[in-house]
LUMBAMI-279386 format. One record per residue: residue number from 1; residue in one letter; x, y, z of N, C-alpha, C, O in turn. Coordinates in Angstrom, 2 decimals, m for minus. Example, Ala and Ser with C-alpha at 12.3 -4.5 7.8 and 13.67 -1.06 7.14 Angstrom:
REM LUMBAMI-279386
+-----+---------+---------+---------+---------+---------+---------+---------+---------+---------+---------+---------+---------+---------+
| num | residuo |     n.X |     n.Y |     n.Z |    ca.X |    ca.Y |    ca.Z |     c.X |     c.Y |     c.Z |     o.X |     o.Y |     o.Z |
+-----+---------+---------+---------+---------+---------+---------+---------+---------+---------+---------+---------+---------+---------+
|   1 |       A |   13.19 |   m5.69 |    7.80 |   12.30 |   m4.50 |    7.80 |   13.20 |   m3.30 |    7.80 |   14.24 |   m3.32 |    8.46 |
|   2 |       S |   12.85 |   m2.25 |    7.08 |   13.67 |   m1.06 |    7.14 |   12.90 |    0.03 |    7.87 |   13.41 |    1.14 |    8.04 |
+-----+---------+---------+---------+---------+---------+---------+---------+---------+---------+---------+---------+---------+---------+
//
This chain:
REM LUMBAMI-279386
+-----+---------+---------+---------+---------+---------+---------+---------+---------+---------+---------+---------+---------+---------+
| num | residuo |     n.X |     n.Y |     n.Z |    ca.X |    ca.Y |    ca.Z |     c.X |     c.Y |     c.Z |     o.X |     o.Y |     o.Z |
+-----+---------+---------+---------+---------+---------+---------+---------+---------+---------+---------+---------+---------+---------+
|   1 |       X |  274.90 |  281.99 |   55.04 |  275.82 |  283.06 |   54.67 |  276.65 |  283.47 |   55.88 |  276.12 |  283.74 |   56.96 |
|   2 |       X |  278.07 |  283.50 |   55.66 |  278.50 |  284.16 |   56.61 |  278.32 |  285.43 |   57.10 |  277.49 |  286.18 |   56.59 |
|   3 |       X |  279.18 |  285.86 |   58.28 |  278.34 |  287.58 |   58.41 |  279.78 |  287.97 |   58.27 |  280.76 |  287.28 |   58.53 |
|   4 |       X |  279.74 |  288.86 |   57.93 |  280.71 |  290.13 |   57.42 |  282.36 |  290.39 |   58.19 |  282.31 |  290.80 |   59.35 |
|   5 |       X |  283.33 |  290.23 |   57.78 |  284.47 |  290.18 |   58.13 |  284.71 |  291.61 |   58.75 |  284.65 |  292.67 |   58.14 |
|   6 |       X |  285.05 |  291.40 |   60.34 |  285.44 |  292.80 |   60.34 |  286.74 |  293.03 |   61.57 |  286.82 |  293.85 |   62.49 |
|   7 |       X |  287.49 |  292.15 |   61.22 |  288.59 |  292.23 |   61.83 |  289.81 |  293.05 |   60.87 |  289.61 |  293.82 |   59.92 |
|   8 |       X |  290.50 |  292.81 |   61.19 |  291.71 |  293.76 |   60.13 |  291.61 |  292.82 |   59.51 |  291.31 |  291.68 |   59.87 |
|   9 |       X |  291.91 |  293.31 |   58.28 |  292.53 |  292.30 |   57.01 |  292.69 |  292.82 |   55.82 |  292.27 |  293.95 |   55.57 |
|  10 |       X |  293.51 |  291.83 |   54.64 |  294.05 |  292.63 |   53.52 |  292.92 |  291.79 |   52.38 |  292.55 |  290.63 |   52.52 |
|  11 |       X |  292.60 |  292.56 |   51.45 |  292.02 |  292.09 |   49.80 |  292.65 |  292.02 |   49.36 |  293.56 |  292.83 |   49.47 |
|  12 |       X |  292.75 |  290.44 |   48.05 |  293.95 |  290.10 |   47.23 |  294.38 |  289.43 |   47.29 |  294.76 |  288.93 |   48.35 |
|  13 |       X |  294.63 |  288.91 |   45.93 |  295.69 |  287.84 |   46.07 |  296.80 |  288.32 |   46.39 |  297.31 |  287.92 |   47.44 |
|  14 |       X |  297.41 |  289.23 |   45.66 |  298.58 |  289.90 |   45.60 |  299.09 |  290.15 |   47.68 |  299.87 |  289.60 |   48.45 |
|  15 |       X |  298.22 |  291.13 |   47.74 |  298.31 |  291.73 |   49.04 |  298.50 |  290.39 |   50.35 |  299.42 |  290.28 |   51.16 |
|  16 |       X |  297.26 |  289.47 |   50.17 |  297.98 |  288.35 |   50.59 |  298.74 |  287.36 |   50.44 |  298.93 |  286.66 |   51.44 |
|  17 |       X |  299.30 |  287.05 |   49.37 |  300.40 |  286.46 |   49.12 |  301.53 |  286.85 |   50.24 |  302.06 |  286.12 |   51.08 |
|  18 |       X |  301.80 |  288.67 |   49.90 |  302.87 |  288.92 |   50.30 |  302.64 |  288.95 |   51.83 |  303.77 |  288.86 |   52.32 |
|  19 |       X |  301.52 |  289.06 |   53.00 |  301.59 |  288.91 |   53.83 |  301.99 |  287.63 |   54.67 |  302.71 |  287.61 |   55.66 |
|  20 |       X |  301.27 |  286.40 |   53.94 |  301.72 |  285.16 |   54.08 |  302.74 |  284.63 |   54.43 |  302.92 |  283.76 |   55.28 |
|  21 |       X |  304.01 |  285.56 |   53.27 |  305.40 |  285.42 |   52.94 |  305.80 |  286.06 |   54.38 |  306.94 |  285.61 |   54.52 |
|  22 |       X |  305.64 |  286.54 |   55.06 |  305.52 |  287.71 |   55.78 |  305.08 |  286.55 |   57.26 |  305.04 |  287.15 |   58.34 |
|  23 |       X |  304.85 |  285.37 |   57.30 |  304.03 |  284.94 |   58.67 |  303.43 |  285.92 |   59.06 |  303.79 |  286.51 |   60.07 |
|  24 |       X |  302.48 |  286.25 |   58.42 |  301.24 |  287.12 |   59.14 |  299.98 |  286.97 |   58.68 |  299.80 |  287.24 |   57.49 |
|  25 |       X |  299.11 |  286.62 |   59.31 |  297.61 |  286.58 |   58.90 |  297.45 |  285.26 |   59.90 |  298.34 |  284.48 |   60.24 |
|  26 |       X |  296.13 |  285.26 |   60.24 |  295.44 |  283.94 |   60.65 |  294.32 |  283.48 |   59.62 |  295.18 |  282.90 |   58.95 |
|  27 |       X |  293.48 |  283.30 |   59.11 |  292.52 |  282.87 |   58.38 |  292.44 |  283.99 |   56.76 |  292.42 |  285.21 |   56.61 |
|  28 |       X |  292.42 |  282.59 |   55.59 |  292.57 |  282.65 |   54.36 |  290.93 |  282.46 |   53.87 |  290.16 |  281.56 |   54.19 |
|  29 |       X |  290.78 |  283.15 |   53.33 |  289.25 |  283.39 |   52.78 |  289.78 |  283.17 |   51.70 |  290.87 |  283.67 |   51.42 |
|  30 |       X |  288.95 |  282.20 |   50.67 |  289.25 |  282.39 |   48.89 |  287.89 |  281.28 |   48.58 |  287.33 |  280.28 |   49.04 |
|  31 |       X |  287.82 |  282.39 |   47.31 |  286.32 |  282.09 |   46.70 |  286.84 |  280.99 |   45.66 |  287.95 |  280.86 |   45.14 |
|  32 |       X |  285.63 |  280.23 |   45.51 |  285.67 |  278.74 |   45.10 |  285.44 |  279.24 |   43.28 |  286.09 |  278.70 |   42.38 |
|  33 |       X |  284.36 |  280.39 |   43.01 |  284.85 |  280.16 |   41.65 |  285.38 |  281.15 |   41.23 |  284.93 |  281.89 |   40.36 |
|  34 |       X |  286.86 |  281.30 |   42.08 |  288.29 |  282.24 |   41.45 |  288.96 |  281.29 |   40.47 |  289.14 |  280.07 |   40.49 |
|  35 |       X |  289.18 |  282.00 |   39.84 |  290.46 |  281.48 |   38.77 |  291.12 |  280.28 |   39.56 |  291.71 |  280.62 |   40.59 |
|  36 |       X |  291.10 |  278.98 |   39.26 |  292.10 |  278.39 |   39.99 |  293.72 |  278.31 |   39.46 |  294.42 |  277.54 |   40.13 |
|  37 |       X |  294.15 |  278.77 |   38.72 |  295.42 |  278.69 |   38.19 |  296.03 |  280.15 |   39.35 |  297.06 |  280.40 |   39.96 |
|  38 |       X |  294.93 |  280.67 |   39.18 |  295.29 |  282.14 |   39.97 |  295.46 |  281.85 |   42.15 |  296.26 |  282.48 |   42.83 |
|  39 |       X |  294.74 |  281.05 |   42.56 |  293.90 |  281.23 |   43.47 |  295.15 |  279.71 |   44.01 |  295.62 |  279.75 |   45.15 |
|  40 |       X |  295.42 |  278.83 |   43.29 |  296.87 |  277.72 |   44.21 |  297.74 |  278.01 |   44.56 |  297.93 |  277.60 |   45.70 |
|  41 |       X |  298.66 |  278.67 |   44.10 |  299.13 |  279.10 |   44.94 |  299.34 |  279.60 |   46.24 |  300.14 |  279.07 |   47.01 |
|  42 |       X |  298.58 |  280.73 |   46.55 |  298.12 |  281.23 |   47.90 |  297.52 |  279.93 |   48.96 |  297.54 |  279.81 |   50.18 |
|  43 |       X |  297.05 |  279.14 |   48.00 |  296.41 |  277.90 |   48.89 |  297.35 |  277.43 |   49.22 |  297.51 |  277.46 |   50.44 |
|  44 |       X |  298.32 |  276.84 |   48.46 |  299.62 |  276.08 |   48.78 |  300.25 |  276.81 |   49.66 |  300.72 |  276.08 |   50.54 |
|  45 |       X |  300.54 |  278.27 |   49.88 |  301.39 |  278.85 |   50.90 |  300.74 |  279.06 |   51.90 |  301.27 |  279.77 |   52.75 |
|  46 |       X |  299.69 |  278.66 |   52.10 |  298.89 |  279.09 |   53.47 |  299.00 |  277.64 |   54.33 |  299.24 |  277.55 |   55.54 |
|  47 |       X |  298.71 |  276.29 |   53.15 |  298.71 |  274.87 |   53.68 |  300.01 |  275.12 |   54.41 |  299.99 |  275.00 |   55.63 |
|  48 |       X |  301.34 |  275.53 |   53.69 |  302.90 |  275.57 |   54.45 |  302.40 |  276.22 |   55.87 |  302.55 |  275.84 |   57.02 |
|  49 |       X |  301.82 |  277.25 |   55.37 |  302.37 |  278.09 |   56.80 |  301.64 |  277.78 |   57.68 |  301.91 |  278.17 |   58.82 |
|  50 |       X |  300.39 |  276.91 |   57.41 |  299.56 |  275.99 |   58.91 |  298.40 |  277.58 |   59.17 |  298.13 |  278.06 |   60.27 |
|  51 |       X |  297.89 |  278.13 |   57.74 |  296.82 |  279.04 |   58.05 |  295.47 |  278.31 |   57.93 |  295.36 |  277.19 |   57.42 |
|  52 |       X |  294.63 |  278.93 |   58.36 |  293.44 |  278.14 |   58.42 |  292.90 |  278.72 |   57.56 |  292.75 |  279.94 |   57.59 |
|  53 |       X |  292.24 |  277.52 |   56.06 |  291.34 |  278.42 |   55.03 |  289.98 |  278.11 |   54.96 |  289.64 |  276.98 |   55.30 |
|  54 |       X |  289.02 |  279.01 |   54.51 |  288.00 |  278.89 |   54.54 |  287.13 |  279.31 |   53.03 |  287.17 |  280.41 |   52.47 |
|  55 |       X |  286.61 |  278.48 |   52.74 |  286.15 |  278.77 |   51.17 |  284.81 |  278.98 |   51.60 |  284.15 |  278.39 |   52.45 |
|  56 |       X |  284.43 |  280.32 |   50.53 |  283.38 |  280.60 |   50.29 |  282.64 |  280.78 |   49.08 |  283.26 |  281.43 |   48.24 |
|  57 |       X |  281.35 |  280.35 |   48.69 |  281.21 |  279.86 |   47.04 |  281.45 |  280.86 |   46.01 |  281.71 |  280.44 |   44.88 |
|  58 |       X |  281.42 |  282.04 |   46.20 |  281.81 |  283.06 |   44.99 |  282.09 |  284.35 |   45.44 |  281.40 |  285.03 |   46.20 |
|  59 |       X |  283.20 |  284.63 |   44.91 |  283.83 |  286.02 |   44.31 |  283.07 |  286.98 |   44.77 |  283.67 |  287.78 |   45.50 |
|  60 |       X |  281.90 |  287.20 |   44.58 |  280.86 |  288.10 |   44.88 |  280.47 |  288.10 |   46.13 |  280.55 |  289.11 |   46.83 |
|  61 |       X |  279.96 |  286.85 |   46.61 |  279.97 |  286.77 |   48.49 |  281.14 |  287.30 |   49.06 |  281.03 |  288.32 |   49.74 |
|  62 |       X |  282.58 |  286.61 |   48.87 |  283.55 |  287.10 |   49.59 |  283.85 |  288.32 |   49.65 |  284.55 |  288.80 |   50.54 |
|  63 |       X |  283.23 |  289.16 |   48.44 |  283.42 |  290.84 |   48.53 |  282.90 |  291.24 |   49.47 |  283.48 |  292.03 |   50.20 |
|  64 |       X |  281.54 |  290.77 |   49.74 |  280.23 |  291.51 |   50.20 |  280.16 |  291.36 |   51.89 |  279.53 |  292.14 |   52.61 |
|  65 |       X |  281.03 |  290.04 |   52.42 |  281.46 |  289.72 |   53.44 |  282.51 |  290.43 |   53.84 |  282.66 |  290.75 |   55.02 |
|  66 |       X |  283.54 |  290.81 |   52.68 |  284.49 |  291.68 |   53.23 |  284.36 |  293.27 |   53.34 |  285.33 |  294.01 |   53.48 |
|  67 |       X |  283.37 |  293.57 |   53.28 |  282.82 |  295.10 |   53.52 |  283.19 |  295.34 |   51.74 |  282.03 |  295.44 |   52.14 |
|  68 |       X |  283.47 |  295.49 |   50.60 |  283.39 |  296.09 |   50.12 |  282.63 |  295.65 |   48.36 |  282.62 |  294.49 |   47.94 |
|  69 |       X |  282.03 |  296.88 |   47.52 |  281.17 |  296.51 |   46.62 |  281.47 |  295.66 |   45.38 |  280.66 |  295.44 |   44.48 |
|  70 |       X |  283.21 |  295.02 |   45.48 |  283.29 |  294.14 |   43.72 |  283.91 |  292.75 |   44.56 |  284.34 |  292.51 |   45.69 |
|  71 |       X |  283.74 |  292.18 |   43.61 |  284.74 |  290.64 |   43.63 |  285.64 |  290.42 |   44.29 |  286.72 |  290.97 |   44.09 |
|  72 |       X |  285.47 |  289.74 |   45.06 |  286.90 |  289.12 |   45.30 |  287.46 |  287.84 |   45.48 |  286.73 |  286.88 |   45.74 |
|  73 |       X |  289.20 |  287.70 |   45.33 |  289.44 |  286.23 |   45.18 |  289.53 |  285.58 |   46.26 |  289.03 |  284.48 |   46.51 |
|  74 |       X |  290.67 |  286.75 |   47.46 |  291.22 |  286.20 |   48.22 |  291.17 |  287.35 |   49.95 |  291.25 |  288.57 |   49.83 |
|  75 |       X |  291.04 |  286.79 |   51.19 |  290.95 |  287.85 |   51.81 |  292.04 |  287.23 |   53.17 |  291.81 |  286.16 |   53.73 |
|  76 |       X |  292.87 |  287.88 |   53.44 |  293.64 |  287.33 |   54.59 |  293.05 |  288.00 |   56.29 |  293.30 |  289.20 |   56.43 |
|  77 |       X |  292.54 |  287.54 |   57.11 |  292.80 |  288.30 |   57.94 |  294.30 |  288.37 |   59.15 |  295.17 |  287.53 |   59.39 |
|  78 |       X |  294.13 |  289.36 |   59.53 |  295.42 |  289.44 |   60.09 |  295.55 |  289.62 |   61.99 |  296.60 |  289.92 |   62.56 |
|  79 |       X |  294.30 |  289.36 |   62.65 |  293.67 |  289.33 |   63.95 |  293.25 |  287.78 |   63.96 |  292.65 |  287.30 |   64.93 |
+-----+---------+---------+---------+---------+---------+---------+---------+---------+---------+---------+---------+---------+---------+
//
């Protein structure tokens, strides 16, 4: 298990999408069983922008790693 994200960073797809768009963030967190129709995108714009991603097996870990108590798809950090 990884240990717990605690650099700055944003939750979301949404939120990171638009940072992405933005050249900002270093490392793309996205959980393996997110929606994938939902979850390529962001992959595809991170491959462009030369971010480094890192999959972790579920929704539920990546929350729990990212400090907080529900699901999540996607986590950008930005440090």
């Amino acid at each position: 298990m990884l240990d717990r994200i605690v650099v700055k960073k944003v939750i979301g797809i949404k939120q990171c999408t638009k940072l992405l768009k933005s050249d900002e963030g270093k490392v793309l967190y996205v959980a393996k069983d997110a929606n994938a129709k939902l979850i390529s995108p962001i992959i595809q714009l991170a491959q462009e922008k030369n971010i480094e991603i890192v999959e972790i097996p579920t929704m539920k870990d990546l929350g729990k790693i990212s400090g907080i108590d529900v699901k999540s798809s996607a986590v950008l950090t930005l440090e």
